[in-house]
PLY file of the C-alpha trace (Angstrom):
ply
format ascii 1.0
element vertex 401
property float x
property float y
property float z
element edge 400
property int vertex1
property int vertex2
end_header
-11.02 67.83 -210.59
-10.92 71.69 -210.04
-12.67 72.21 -206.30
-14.04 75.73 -205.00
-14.33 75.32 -201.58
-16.66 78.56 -200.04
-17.19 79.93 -196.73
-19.45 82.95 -196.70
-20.09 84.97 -193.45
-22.59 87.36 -193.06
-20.23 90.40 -194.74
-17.16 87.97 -196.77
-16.53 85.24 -198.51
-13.13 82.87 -198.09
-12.13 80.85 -200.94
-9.69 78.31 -201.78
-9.40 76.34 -205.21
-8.02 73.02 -205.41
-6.63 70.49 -208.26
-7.94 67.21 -206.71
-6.02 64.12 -208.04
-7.83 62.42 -204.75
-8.08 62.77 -201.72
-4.99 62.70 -200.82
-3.06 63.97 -203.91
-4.09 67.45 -204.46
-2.57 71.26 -205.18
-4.18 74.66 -204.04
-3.91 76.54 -206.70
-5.59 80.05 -205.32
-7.03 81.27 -201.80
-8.60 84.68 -200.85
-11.02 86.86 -199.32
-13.71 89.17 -200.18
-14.71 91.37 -197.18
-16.82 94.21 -196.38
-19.70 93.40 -198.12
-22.70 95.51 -198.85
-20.32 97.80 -196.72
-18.67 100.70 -198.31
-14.97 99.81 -199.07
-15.14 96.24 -200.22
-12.05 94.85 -200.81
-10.46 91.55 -202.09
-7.35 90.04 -201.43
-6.02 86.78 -203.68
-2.94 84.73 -202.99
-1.59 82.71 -206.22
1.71 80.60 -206.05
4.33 83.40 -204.30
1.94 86.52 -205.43
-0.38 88.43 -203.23
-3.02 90.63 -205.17
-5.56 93.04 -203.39
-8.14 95.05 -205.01
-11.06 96.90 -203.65
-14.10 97.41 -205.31
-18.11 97.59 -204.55
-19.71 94.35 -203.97
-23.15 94.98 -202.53
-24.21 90.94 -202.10
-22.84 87.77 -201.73
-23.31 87.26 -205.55
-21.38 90.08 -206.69
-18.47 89.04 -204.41
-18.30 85.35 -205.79
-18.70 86.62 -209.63
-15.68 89.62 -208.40
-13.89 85.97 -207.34
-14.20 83.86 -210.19
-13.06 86.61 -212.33
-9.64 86.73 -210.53
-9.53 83.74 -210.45
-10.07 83.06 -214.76
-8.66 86.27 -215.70
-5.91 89.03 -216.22
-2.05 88.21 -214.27
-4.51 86.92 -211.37
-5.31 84.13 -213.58
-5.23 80.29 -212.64
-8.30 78.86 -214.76
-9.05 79.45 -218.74
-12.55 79.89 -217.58
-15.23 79.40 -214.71
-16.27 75.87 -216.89
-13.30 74.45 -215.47
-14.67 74.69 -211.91
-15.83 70.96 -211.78
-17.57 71.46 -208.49
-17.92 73.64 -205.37
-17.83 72.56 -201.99
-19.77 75.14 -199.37
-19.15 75.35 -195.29
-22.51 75.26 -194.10
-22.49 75.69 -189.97
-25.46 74.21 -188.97
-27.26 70.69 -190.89
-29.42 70.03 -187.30
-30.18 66.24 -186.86
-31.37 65.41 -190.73
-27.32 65.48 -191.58
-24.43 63.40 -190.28
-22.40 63.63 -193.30
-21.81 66.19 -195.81
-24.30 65.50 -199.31
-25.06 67.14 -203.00
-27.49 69.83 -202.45
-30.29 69.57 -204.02
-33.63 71.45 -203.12
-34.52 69.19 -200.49
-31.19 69.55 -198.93
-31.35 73.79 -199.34
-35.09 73.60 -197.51
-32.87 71.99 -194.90
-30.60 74.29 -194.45
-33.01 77.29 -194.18
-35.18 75.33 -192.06
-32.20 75.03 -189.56
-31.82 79.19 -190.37
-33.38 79.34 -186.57
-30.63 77.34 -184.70
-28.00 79.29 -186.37
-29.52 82.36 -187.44
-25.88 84.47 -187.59
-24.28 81.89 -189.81
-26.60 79.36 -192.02
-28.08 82.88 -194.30
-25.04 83.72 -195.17
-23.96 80.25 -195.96
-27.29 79.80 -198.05
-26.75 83.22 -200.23
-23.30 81.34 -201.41
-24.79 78.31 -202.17
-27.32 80.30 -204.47
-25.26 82.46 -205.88
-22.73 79.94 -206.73
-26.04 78.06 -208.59
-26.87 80.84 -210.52
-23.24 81.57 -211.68
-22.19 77.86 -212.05
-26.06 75.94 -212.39
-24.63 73.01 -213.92
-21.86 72.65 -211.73
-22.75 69.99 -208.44
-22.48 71.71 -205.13
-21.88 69.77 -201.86
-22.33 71.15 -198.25
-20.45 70.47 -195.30
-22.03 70.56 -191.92
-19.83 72.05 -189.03
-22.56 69.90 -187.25
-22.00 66.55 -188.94
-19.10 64.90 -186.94
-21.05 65.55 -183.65
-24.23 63.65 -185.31
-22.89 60.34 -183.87
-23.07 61.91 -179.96
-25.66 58.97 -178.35
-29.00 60.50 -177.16
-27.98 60.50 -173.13
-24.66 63.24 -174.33
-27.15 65.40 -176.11
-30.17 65.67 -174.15
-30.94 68.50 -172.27
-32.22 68.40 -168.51
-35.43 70.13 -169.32
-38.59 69.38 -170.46
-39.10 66.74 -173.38
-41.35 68.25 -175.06
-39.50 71.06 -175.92
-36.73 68.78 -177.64
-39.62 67.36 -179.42
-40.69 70.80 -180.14
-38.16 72.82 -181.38
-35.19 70.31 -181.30
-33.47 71.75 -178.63
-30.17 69.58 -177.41
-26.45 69.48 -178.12
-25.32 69.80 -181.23
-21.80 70.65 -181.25
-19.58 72.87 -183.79
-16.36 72.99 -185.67
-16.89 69.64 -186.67
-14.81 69.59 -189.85
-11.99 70.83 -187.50
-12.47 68.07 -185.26
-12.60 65.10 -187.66
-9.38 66.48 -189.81
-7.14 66.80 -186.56
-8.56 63.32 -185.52
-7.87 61.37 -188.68
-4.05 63.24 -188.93
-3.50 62.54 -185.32
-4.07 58.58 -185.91
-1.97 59.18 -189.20
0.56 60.70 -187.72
0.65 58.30 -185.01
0.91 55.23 -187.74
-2.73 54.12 -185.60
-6.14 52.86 -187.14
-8.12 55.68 -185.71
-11.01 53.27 -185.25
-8.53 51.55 -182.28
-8.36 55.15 -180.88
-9.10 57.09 -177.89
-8.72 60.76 -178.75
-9.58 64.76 -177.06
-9.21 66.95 -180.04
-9.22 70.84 -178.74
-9.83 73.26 -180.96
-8.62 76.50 -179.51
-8.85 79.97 -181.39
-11.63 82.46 -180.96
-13.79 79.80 -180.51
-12.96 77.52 -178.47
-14.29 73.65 -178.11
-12.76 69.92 -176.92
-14.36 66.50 -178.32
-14.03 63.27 -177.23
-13.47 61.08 -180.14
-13.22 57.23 -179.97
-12.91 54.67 -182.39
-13.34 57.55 -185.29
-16.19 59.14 -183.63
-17.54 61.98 -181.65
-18.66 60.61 -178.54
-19.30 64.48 -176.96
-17.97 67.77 -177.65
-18.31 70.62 -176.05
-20.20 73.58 -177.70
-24.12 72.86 -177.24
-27.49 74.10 -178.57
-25.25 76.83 -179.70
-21.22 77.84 -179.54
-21.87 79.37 -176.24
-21.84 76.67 -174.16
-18.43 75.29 -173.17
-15.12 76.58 -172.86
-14.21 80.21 -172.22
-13.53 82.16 -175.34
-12.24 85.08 -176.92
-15.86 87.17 -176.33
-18.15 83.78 -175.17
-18.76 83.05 -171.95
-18.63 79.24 -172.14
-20.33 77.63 -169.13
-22.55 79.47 -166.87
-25.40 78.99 -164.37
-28.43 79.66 -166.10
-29.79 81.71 -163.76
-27.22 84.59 -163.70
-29.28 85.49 -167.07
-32.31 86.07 -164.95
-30.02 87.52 -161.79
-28.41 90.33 -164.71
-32.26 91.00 -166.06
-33.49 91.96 -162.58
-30.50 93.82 -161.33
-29.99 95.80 -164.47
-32.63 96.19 -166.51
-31.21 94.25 -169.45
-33.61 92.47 -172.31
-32.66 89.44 -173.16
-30.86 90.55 -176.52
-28.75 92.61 -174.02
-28.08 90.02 -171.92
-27.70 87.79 -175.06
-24.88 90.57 -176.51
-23.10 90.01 -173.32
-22.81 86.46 -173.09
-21.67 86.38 -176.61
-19.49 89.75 -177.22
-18.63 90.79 -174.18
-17.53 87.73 -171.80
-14.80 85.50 -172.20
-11.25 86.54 -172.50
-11.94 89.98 -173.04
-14.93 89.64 -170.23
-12.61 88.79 -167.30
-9.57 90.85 -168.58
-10.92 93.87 -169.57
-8.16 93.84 -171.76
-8.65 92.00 -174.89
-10.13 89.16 -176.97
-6.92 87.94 -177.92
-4.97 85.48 -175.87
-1.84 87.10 -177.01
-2.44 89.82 -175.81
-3.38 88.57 -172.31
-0.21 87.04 -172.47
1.58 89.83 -173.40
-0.18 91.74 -169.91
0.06 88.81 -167.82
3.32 89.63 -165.93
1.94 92.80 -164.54
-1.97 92.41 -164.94
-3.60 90.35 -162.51
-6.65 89.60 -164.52
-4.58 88.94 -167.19
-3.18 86.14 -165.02
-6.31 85.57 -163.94
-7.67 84.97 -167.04
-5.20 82.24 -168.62
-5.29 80.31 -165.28
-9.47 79.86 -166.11
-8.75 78.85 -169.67
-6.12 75.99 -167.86
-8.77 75.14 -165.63
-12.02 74.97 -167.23
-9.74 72.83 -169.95
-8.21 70.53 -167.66
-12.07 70.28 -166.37
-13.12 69.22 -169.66
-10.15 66.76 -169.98
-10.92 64.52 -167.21
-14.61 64.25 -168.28
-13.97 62.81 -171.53
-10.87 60.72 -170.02
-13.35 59.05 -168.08
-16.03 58.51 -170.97
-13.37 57.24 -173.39
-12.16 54.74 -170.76
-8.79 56.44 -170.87
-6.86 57.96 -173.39
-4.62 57.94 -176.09
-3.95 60.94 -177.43
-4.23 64.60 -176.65
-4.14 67.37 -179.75
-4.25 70.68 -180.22
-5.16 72.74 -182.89
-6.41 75.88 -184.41
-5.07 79.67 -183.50
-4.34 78.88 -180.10
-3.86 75.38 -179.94
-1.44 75.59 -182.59
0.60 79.03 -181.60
0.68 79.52 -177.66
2.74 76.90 -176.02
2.16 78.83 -172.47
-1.66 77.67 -172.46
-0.78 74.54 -174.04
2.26 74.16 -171.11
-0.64 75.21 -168.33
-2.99 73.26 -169.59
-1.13 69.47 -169.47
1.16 70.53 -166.35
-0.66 68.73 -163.76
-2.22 66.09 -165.57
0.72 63.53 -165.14
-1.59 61.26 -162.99
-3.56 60.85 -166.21
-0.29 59.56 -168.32
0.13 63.42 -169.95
3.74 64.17 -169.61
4.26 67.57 -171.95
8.17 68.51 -172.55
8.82 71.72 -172.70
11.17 71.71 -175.58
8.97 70.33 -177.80
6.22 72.07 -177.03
7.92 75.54 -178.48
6.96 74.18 -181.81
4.49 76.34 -183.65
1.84 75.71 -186.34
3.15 73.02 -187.63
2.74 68.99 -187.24
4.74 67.45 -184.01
4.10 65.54 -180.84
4.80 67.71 -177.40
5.25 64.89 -175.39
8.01 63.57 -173.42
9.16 60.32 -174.21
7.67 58.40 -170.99
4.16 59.97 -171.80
1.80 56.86 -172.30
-0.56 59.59 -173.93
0.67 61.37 -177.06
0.71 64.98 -177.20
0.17 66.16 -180.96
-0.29 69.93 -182.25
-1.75 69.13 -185.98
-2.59 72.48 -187.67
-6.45 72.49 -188.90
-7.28 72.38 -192.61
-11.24 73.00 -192.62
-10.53 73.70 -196.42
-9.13 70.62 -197.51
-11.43 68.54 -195.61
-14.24 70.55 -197.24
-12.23 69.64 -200.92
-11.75 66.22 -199.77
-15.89 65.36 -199.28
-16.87 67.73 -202.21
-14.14 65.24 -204.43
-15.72 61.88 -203.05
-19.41 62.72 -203.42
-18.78 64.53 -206.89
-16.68 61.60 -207.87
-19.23 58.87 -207.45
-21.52 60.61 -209.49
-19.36 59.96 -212.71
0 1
1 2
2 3
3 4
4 5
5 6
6 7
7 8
8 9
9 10
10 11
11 12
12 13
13 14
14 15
15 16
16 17
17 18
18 19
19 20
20 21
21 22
22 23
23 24
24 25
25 26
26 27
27 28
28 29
29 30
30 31
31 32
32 33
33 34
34 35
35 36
36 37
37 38
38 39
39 40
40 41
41 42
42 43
43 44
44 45
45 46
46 47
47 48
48 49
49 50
50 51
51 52
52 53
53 54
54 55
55 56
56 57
57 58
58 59
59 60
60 61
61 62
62 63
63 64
64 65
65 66
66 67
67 68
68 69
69 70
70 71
71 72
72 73
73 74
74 75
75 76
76 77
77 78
78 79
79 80
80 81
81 82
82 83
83 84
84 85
85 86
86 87
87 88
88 89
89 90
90 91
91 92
92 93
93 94
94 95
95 96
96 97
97 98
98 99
99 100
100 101
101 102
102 103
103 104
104 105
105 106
106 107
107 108
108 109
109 110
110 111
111 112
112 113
113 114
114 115
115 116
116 117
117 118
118 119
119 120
120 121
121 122
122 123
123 124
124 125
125 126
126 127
127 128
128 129
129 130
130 131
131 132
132 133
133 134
134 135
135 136
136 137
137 138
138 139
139 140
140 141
141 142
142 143
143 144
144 145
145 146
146 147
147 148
148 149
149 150
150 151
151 152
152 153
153 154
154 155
155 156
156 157
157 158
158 159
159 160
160 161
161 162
162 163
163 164
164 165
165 166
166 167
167 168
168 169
169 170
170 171
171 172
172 173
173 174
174 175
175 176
176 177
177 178
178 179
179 180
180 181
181 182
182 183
183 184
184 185
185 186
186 187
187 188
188 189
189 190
190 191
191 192
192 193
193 194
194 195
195 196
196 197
197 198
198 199
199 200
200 201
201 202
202 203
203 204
204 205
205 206
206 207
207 208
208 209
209 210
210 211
211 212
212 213
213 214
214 215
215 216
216 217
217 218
218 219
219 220
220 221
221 222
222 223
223 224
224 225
225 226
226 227
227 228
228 229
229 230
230 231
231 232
232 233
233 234
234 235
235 236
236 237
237 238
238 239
239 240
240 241
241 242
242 243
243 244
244 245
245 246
246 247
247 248
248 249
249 250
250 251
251 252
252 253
253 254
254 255
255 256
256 257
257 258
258 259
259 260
260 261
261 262
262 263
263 264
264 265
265 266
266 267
267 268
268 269
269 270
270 271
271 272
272 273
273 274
274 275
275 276
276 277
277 278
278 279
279 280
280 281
281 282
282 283
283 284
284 285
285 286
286 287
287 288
288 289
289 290
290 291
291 292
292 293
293 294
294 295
295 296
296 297
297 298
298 299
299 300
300 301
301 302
302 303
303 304
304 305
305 306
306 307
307 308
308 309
309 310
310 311
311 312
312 313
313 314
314 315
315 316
316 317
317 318
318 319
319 320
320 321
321 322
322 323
323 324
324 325
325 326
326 327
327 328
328 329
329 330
330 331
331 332
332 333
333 334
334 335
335 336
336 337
337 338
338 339
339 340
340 341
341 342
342 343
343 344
344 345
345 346
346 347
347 348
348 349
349 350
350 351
351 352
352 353
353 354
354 355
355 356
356 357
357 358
358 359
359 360
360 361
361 362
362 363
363 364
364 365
365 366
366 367
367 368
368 369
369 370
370 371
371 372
372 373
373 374
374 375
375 376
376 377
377 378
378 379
379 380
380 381
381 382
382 383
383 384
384 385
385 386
386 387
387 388
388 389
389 390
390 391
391 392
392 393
393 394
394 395
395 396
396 397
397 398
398 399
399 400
């Protein structure tokens, strides 16, 4: 079964197209990018086998970019399909499903009404995501099309984890509570780790951390998310490339009065212009902070928060698992810098983490970190949102044969 998995943000559109033999026995057979669009220079760039292509070209809509896709992907020396009929389905990244999805499903109308009705709680990412899914009807309408919540995993977080400390009613209201993100991230690393391990993952107590420009840990136990985390929305939590994580509430109010801000300024702030780049002043990019570190005291500054606020997190959801079994890292950070991994275990031997530092200079690819005596397993385990995407979009389109 041919599989286009599609992630449209609010000005591109990733793809990846996979032969699915299964679940487990598959081949990507294409990946790209269309960016800039409805923005002057649009531009695509298609990786085939060895072979890079790039190409730029108007694309004014979401439509336009996906038919500009599945023409390099069925024709000229970009070619790896006869023709778009042999797309047998198409799997879509859809960030937010609220509480109506814990699982990812065939859309349907119901399921699209869904999605826009949740348009409020993630109002930068779930338009986007709903121009792919009808485009990719009207170029492919007989072809099934499956979503997959970034919110789903976190669905199984009990009601005292996701309840707010504010008035009922306005959960009841407007369904205000934790919802948790980068879910599909979260269950792939957690079902390799247990793989890798040789474990049932449903005898497992796991803290997946998902570090890139985002950043957010879950507490996973016997296969499921017990708490995570990002919140209402990604901004609660860890500190981030731009976002400020966790914050008293009332510095919003304290910033208002002291400097005339609205609250979409305040709101631009908290999201763009905190985090990593907030305390450094010199960047969004951990890297980078690294790079300035020996000479830059808020650069030093800066990666000893991440440490903390992490090791923070750890010991709450050691305690809620009832202990632990495995620690893993993943995505940009969690999978490249072994300094923040390094800072982030050192001092957490009391808690059975024991990190060696030869093994942790492995980079982006599968291996444990820990040292031999560590009763809890360190594990790095790049993500693969994609293939998990592929991997649902496969079962749900294969029980409908």
């Amino acid at each position: 079964m041919n599989v286009l998995v599609v992630n449209c943000g609010s000005s591109t559109v990733k793809y990846q197209l996979f032969a699915m033999d299964g679940e487990e026995v598959y081949q990507v057979l294409a990946k790209g990018l269309v960016e800039r669009i409805g923005i002057p220079g649009s531009r695509l760039e298609h990786k085939f086998g060895e072979r890079v292509f790039s190409q730029e070209r108007d694309a004014s809509n979401h439509r336009i970019a996906l038919e500009w896709i599945i023409e390099t992907l069925t024709s000229g020396e970009t070619r790896v399909l006869h023709s778009i009929s042999q797309i047998e389905a198409v799997g879509h990244r859809v960030v937010h499903g609220g509480e109506k999805f814990t699982g990812s499903v065939l859309i349907d109308e119901t399921v699209l009404r869904v999605i826009r009705e949740c348009a409020d709680l993630a109002p930068l990412h779930n338009p986007p995501n709903i121009l792919g899914i009808e485009a990719c009807q009207a170029l492919m309408p007989r072809v099934p099309q499956v979503a997959v919540f970034d919110t789903a995993f976190h669905g199984t977080i009990p009601e005292y984890a996701y309840i707010y400390a504010i008035p009922y009613e306005y959960y009841e209201k407007y369904r205000i509570r934790r919802y948790g993100f980068h879910g599909t991230s979260h269950r792939y690393v957690a079902e390799r780790a247990a793989k890798i391990m040789g474990r049932d993952l449903r005898e497992l107590r796991l803290i997946t951390c998902h570090m890139g420009s985002g950043v957010s840990f879950a507490a996973v136990k016997e296969g499921k998310s017990i708490d995570t985390s990002m919140g209402f929305t990604p901004l609660e939590g860890l500190v981030m490339g731009t976002r400020c994580g966790d914050l008293d509430p009332a510095i919003v109010f304290f910033l208002m009065e002291k400097e005339g801000l609205s609250a979409e300024e305040v709101e631009e702030i908290l999201n763009k212009r905190s985090g990593v780049l907030g305390i450094s002043g010199v960047s969004s990019d951990t890297r980078d902070i690294e790079d300035a570190a020996p000479s830059h005291h808020r650069s030093r500054l800066t990666l000893e928060i991440i440490a903390y606020r992490a090791k923070k997190y750890i010991g709450a959801y050691y305690a809620i698992l009832g202990g632990l079994d495995a620690l893993v890292f993943t995505a940009g950070i969690g999978e490249n810098s072994s300094f923040i991994r390094y800072s982030i275990c050192k001092g957490l031997e009391h808690l059975g983490i024991y990190i060696d530092e030869e093994r942790n200079k492995a980079r982006r690819k599968e291996a444990f970190l820990n040292e031999d005596r560590s009763p809890v397993k360190i594990l790095m385990v790049p993500t693969n949102e994609e293939l998990m995407i592929a991997r649902d979009t496969w079962r749900i389109v294969e029980e409908l044969r």
